[in-house]
C-alpha positions in Angstrom: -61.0 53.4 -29.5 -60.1 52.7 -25.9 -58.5 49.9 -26.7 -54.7 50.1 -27.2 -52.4 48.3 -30.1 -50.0 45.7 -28.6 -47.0 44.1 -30.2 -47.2 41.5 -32.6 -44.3 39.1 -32.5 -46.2 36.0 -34.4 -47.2 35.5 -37.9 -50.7 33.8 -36.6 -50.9 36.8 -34.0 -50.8 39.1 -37.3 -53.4 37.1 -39.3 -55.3 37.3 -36.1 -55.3 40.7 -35.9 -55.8 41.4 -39.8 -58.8 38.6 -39.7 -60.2 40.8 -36.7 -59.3 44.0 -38.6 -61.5 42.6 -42.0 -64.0 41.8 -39.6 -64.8 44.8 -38.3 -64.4 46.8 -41.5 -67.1 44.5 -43.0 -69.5 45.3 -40.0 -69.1 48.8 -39.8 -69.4 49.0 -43.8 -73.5 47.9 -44.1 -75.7 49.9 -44.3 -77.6 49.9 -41.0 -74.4 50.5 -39.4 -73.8 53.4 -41.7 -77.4 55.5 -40.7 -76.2 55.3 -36.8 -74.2 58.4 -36.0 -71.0 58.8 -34.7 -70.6 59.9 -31.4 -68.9 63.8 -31.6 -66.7 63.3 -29.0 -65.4 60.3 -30.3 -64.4 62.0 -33.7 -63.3 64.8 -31.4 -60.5 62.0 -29.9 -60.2 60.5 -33.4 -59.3 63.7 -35.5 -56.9 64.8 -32.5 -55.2 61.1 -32.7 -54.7 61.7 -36.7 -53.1 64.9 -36.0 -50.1 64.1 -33.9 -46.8 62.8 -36.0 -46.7 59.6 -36.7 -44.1 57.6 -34.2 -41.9 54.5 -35.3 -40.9 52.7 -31.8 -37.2 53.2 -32.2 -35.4 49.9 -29.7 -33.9 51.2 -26.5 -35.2 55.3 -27.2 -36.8 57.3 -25.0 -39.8 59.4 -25.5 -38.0 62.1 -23.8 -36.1 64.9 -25.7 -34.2 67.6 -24.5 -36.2 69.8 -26.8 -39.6 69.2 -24.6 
């Protein structure tokens, strides 16, 4: 989870990422991989993540407001 999205501005960058996406969700899906637990803090960091709003990247905004 440390690792941070970056922008996609390819179509083969996309599949890339989707390919790698799959990939993952396969590996994490069998059943060995299913018996390890989860470390708490990590689902800590995730369920505080899922919490926050969801942002669309708006061109040329800041993430300032004057309500802050």
């Amino acid at each position: 989870m440390g690792q941070q999205l970056r922008e996609w501005r390819s179509a083969s960058s996309q599949r890339l990422w989707l390919s790698l996406l799959i990939d993952t969700a396969e590996e994490i899906s069998r059943p060995e991989q299913l018996a390890v637990p989860c470390n708490p803090q990590a689902i800590t960091a995730l369920r505080a993540q899922l919490a926050r709003p969801a942002q669309l990247p708006i061109p040329y905004a800041s993430p300032y407001s004057l309500r802050n």
